[in-house]
C-alpha positions as CSV (number, residue, x, y, z in Angstrom):
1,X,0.0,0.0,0.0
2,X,1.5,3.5,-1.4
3,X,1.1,5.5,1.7
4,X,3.6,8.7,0.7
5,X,4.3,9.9,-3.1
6,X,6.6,12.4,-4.1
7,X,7.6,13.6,-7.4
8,X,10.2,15.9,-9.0
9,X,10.6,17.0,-12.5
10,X,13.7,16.0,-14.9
11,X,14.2,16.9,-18.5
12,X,10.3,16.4,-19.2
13,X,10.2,13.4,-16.8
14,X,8.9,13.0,-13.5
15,X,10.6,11.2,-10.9
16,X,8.2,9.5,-8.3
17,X,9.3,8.5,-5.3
18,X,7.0,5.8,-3.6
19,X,7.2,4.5,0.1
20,X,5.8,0.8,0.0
21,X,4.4,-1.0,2.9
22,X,6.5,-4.0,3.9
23,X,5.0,-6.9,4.0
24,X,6.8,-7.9,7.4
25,X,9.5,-5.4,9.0
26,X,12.7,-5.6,8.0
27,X,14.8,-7.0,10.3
28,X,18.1,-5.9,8.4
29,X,17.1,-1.9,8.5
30,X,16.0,-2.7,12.3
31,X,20.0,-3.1,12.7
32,X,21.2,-0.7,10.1
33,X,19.3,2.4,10.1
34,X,21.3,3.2,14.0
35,X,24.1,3.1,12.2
36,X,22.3,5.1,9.2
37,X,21.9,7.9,11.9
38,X,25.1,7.9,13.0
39,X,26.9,8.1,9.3
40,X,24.4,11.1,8.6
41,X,24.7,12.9,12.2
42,X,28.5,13.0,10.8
43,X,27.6,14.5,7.0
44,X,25.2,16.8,8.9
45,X,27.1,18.0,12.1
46,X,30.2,18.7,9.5
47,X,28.3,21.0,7.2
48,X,26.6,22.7,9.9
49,X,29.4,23.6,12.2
50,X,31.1,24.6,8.6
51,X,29.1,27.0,7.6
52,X,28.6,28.3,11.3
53,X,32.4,29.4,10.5
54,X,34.4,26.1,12.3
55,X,36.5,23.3,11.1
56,X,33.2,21.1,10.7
57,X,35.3,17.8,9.4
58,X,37.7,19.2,12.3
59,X,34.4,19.0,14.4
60,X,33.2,15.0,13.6
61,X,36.9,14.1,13.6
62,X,37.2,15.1,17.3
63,X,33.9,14.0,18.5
64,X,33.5,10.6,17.4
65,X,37.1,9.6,16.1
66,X,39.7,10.6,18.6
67,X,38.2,9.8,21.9
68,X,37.7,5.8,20.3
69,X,41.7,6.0,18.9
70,X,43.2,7.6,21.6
71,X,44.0,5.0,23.9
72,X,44.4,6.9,26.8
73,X,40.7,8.3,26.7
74,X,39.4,4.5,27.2
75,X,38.7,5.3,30.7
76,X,36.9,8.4,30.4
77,X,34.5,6.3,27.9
78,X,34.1,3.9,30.5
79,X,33.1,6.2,33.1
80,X,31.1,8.3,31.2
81,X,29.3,5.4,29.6
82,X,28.3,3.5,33.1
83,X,25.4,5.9,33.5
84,X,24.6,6.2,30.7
85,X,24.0,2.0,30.5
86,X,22.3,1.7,34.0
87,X,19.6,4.3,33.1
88,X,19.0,3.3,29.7
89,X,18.6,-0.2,30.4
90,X,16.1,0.8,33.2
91,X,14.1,2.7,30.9
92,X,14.2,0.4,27.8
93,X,12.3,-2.1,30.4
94,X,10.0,0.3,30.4
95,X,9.7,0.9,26.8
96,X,9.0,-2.2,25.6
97,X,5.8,-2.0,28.0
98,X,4.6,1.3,26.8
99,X,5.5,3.0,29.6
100,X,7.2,6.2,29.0
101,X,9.4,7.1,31.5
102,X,10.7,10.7,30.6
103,X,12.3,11.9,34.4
104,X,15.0,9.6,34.9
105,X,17.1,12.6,35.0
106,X,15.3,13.3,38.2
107,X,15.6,9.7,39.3
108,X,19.5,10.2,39.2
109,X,19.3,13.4,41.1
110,X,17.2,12.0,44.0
111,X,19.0,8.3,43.8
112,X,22.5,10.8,44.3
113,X,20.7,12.8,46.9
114,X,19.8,10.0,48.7
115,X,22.8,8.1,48.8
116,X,24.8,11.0,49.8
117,X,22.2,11.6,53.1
118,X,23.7,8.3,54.0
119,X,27.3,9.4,53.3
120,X,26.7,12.7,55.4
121,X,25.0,10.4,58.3
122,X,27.9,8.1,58.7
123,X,30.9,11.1,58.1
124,X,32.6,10.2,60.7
125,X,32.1,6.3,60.8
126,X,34.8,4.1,58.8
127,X,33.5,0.4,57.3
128,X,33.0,-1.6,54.1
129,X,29.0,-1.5,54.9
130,X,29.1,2.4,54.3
131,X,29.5,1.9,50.4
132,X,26.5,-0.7,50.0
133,X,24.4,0.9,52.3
134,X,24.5,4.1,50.1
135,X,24.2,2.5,47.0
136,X,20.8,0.7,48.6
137,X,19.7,4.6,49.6
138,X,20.4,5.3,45.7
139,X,18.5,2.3,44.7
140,X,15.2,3.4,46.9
141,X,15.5,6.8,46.4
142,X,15.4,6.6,42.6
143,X,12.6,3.7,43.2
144,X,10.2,6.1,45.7
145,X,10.7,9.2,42.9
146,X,9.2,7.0,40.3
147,X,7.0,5.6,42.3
148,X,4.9,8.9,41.9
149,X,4.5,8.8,38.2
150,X,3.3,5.0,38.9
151,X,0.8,5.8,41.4
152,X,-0.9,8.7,39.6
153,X,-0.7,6.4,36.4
154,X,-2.3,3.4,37.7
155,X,-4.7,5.2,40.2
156,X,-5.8,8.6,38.2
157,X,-4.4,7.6,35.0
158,X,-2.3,10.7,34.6
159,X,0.5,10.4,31.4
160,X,3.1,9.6,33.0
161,X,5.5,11.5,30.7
162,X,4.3,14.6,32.4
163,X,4.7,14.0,35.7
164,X,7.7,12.0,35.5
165,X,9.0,15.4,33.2
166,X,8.0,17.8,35.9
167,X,9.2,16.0,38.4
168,X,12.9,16.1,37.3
169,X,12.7,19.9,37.8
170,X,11.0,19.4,41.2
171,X,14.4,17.2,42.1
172,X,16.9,19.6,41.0
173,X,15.0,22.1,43.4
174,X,15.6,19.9,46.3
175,X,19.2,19.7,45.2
176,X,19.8,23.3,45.2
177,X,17.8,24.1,48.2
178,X,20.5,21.2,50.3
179,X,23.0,22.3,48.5
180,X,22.8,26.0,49.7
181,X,21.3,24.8,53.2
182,X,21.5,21.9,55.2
183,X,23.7,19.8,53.0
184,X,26.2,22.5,52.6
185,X,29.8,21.9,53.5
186,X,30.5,24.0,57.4
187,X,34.2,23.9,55.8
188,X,33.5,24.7,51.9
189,X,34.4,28.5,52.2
190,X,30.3,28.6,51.8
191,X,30.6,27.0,48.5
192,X,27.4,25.0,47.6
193,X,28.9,22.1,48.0
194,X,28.3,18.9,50.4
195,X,31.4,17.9,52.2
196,X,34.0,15.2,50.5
197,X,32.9,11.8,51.1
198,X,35.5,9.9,53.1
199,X,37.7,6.6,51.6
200,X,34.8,4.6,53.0
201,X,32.3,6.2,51.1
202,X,34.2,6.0,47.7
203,X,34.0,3.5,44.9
204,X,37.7,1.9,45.0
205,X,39.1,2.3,41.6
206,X,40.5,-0.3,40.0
207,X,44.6,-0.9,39.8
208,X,46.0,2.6,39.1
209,X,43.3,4.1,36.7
210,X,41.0,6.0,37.2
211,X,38.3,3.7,36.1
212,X,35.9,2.9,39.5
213,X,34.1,-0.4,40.2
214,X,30.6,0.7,38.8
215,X,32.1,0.7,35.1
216,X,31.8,-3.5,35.2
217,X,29.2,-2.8,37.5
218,X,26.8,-1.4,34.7
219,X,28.4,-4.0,32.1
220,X,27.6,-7.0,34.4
221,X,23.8,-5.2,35.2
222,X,23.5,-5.0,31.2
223,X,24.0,-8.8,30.8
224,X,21.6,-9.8,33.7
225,X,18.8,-7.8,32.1
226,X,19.5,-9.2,28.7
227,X,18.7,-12.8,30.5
228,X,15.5,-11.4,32.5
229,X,14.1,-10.0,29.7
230,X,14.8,-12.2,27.1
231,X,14.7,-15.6,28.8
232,X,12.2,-15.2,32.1
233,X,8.7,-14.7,32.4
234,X,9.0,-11.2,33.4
235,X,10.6,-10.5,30.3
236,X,8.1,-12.1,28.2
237,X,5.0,-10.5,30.3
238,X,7.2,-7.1,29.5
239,X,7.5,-8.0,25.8
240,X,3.7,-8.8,25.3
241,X,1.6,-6.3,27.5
242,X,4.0,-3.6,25.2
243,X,3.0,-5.5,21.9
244,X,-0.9,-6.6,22.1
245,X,-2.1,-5.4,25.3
246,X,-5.4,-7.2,25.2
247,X,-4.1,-10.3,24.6
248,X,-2.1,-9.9,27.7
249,X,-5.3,-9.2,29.2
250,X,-6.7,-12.6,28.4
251,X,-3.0,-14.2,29.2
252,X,-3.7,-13.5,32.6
253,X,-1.0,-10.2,32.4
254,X,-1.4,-7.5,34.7
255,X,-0.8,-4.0,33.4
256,X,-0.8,-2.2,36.7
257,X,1.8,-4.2,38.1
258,X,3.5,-4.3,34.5
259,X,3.6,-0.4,34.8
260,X,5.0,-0.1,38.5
261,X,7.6,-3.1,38.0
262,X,8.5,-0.8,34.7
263,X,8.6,2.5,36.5
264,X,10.7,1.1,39.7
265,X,13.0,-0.7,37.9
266,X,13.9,2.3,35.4
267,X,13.9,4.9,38.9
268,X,16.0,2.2,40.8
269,X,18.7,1.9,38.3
270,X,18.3,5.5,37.3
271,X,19.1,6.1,41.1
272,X,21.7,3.5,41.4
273,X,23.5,5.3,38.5
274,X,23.3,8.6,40.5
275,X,24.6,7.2,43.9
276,X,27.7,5.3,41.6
277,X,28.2,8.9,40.1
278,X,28.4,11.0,43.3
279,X,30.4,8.6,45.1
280,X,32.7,7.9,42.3
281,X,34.1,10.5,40.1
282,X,32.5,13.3,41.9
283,X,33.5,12.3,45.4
284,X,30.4,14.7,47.0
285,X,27.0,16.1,46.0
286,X,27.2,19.9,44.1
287,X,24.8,21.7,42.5
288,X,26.4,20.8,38.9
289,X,25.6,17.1,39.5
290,X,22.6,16.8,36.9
291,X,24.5,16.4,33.5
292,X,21.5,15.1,31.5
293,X,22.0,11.7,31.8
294,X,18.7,10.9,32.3
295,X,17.8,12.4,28.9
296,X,20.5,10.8,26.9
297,X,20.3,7.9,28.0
298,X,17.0,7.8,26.3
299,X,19.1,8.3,23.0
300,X,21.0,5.4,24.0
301,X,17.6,3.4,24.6
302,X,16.8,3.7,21.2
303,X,19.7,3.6,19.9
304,X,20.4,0.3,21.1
305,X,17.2,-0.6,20.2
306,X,16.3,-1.2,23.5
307,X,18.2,-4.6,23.8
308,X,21.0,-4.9,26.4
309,X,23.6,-5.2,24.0
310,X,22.6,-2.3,22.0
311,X,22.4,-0.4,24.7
312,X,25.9,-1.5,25.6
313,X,27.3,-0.1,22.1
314,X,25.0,2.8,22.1
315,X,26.3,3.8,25.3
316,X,29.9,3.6,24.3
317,X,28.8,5.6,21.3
318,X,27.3,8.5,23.4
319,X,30.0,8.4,25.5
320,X,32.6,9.0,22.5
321,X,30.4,12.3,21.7
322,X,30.6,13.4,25.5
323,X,34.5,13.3,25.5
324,X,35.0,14.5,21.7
325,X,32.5,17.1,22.9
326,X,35.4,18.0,25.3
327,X,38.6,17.4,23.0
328,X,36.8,19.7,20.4
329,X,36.4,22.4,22.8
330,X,39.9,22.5,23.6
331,X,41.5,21.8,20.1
332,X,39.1,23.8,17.7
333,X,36.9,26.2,20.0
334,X,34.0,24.8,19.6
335,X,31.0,25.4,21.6
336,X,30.1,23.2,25.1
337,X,26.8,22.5,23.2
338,X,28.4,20.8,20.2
339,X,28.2,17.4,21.7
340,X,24.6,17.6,22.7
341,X,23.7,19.0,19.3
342,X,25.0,15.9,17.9
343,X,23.3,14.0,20.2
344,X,20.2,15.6,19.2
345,X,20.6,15.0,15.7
346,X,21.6,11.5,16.2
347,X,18.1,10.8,17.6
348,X,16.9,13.3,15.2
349,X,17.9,10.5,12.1
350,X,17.4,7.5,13.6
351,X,13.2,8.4,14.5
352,X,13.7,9.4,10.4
353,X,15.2,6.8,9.2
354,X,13.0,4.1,11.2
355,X,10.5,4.5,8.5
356,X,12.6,2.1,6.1
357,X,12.0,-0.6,9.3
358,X,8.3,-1.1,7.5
359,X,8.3,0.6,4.3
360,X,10.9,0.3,1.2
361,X,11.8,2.8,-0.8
362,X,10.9,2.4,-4.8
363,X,11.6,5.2,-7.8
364,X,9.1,4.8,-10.7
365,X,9.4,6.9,-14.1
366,X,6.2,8.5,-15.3
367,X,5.4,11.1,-18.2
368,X,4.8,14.9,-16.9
369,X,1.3,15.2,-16.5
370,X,0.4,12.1,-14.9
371,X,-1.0,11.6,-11.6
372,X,1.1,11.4,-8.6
């Protein structure tokens, strides 16, 4: 079925360009057209940066080539990719449900807030049960924020892209408002700052990088979800309530339930990620702490096409744009925002070029003056 026609004019031809429905999706543009979006974020981010007045090849060369042939930025991909993973991964559970999860970037702030309550409470404590104890506050915290959305979904049925949305404003309040008052370092030179967490409360790096625990952490989380979803029940009850929700109905699948286990498993990881942050290469809580992870990782969702493995590669790919973003500021001038324009973009091309998933693309001559 001919669903889009366009047509252009050449030397008293026309041109027509037809997108066909698919008789099944195509499983080879599910896998190509992410790296479609990449290849054309490149064409694209070079001629715009060009004609802005930079070194636009200068620009792609940085962001995406140097950080993943420099061997000595490895570990700054790692790092910056661990987020990135945990969050995704919580979300893309959600996904695959329908259940749109939008505020993990709030999740992360309250999971970081959260753990770093426990890091204040036990300052002056030493222990190897400080560490876990925080990283459970994370996990809760990020869980109870998300619960919200859940509750107002299931009990008012409220779109739970809004609240979870407006609620990652609501968290970055609370930050600033600790950050500035009772959470505020007595010995920061009335910087908004919490104080240093101690050795206990740090994530031990490992041998002499600078690469903490929660890198393998989020690769090994990555793995276990790809069993859950793909070989459990869960997984399956995740796979079909997203994909014929009234035949999950009759299978005896709960959607409630489907939508809070969705919602507190994306906050919980979301929040997890935020306690591994603030304890790791941060080392306190500071105002500056919401990066917009919780937004790119939804990038990284669909860019891995919300499998664990994807996500893995996505992950890595977003991080490569983070620290390119930084190598091109330094080595060409160009603008902090450069790496979340390409971000943007990347997302931009890859919602685009989805549309070759289920329809193919076929050029048909006719005579000028025929119908389109």
């Amino acid at each position: 079925m001919v669903t889009l026609k366009q047509r252009w004019i050449i030397r008293g031809r026309s041109m027509r360009l037809e997108l066909v429905k698919r008789k099944q999706p195509s499983r080879a543009m599910l896998y190509l057209t992410p790296v479609f979006s990449v290849l054309l974020t490149m064409v694209f981010g070079a001629t715009i940066f060009s004609l802005l007045g930079y070194d636009g090849p200068g620009a792609v060369w940085n962001i995406f080539f140097v950080p993943a042939l420099d061997p000595n930025k490895w570990q700054d991909l790692g790092i910056k990719a661990a987020p990135l993973i945990l969050i995704a991964i919580g979300l893309s559970v959600g996904f695959r449900a329908n259940v749109w999860n939008i505020g993990a970037e709030g999740q992360y702030v309250i999971g970081g807030l959260a753990g770093t309550g426990v890091a204040l409470a036990t300052w002056q404590m030493d222990g190897w049960w400080i560490l876990p104890l925080m990283c459970l506050a994370g996990v809760a915290g990020g869980m109870l924020y998300a619960a919200i959305p859940a509750f107002l979904k299931t009990k008012l049925n409220v779109n739970e892209i809004l609240t979870s949305l407006m609620l990652t404003y609501v968290s970055i309040q609370v930050l600033f408002y600790l950050m500035r008052g009772p959470w505020k370092d007595p010995e920061g030179f009335n910087f908004p700052q919490s104080r240093m967490f101690t050795d206990s409360q740090m994530l031990p790096e490992i041998g002499n990088s600078f690469v903490h625990y929660g890198v393998p952490i989020a690769f090994i989380v990555a793995l276990l979800a790809w069993f859950i979803l793909s070989k459990t029940v869960f997984g399956f009850e995740i796979r079909v309530v997203g994909a014929a929700p009234n035949a999950a109905r009759y299978g005896g699948f709960n959607r409630t339930r489907t939508i809070w286990t969705s919602l507190l498993t994306a906050g919980g990881l979301a929040g997890f990620a935020g306690i591994l942050e603030a304890a790791g290469p941060y080392g306190q809580m500071v105002p500056q702490f919401p990066t917009g992870y919780g937004f790119t990782a939804i990038i990284v969702a669909f860019l891995g096409r919300l499998h664990p493995v994807g996500i893995m590669l996505a992950a890595i790919i977003l991080a490569i744009s983070y620290v390119g973003g930084e190598i091109a500021q330094s080595s060409i001038g160009l603008p902090n925002a450069a790496s979340g324009l390409f971000q943007a973009m990347m997302l931009f091309f890859l919602l685009a070029t989805d549309i070759l998933v289920n329809y193919r693309v076929r050029f048909s001559g006719m005579r000028s003056g025929g119908t389109a």
